[in-house]
N, C-alpha and C positions, 0 to 999 in steps of 0.2 A: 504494500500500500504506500502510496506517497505520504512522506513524510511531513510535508509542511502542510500537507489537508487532514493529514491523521491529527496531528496537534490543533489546529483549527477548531477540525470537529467537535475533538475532545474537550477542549476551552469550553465550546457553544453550547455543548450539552450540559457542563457544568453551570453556566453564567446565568440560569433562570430566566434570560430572555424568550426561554421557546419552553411553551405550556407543550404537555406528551398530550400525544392523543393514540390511537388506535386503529387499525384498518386500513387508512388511509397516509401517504407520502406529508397531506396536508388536508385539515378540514375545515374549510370556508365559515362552515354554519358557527365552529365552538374555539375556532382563530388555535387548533392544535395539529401538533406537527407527530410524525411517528419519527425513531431514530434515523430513517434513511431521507426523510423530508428533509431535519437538519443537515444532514450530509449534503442535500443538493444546495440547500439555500445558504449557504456555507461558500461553499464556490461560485453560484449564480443566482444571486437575490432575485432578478428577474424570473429565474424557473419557479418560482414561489406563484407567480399570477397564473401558470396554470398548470399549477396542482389542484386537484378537487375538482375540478371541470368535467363533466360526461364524456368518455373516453379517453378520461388521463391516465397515466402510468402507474402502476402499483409497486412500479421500483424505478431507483433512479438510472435514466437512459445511459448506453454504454459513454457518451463524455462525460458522464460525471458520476462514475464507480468510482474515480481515483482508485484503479487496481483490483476492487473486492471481484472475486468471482461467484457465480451462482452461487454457491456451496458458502460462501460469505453473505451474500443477501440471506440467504433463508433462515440461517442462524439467527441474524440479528433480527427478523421479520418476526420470529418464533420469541426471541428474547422480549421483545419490545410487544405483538401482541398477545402473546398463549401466554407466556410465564410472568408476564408484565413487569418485568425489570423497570425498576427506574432510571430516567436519564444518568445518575451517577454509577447504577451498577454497570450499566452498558459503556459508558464512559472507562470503567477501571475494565472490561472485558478487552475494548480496542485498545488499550493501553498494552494489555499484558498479553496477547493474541494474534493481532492484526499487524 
């Protein structure tokens, strides 16, 4: 994973500015992001205006993986909605992992 977006990330996630949500990259209606949302809006704040859109993406497009592969999305996917990790647990996972 790139290094200067992996630390980015991990700031973002800690810094309280981005409320978690669930299911979704980004949800319009309740202004929450899932961990991989922050990931995009991280590197492209503009990818943020369409997230949440009817036929948007359920992960971030391959420019802006910064490196993760499938087998990485879906962990984090699973982290952030099945087991519901908090932004900080998910934060110290990329840290120690990715």
């Amino acid at each position: 994973m790139d290094a200067t977006v992996k630390a980015a990330w991990v700031a973002a996630l800690r810094s309280g500015k981005y409320k978690q949500g669930e299911a979704a990259m980004y949800n319009r209606t309740t202004d929450a992001y899932c961990c991989l949302g922050v990931l995009c809006a991280v590197q492209d704040p503009f990818s943020v205006s369409f997230m949440g859109l009817p036929g948007s993406n359920i992960a971030p497009t391959p420019e802006l993986r910064a490196g993760l592969d499938d087998a990485d999305i879906n962990i984090l996917m699973a982290a952030n909605d099945t087991h519901r990790w908090t932004f900080e647990e998910i934060a110290t996972y990329i840290e120690d992992m990715l």
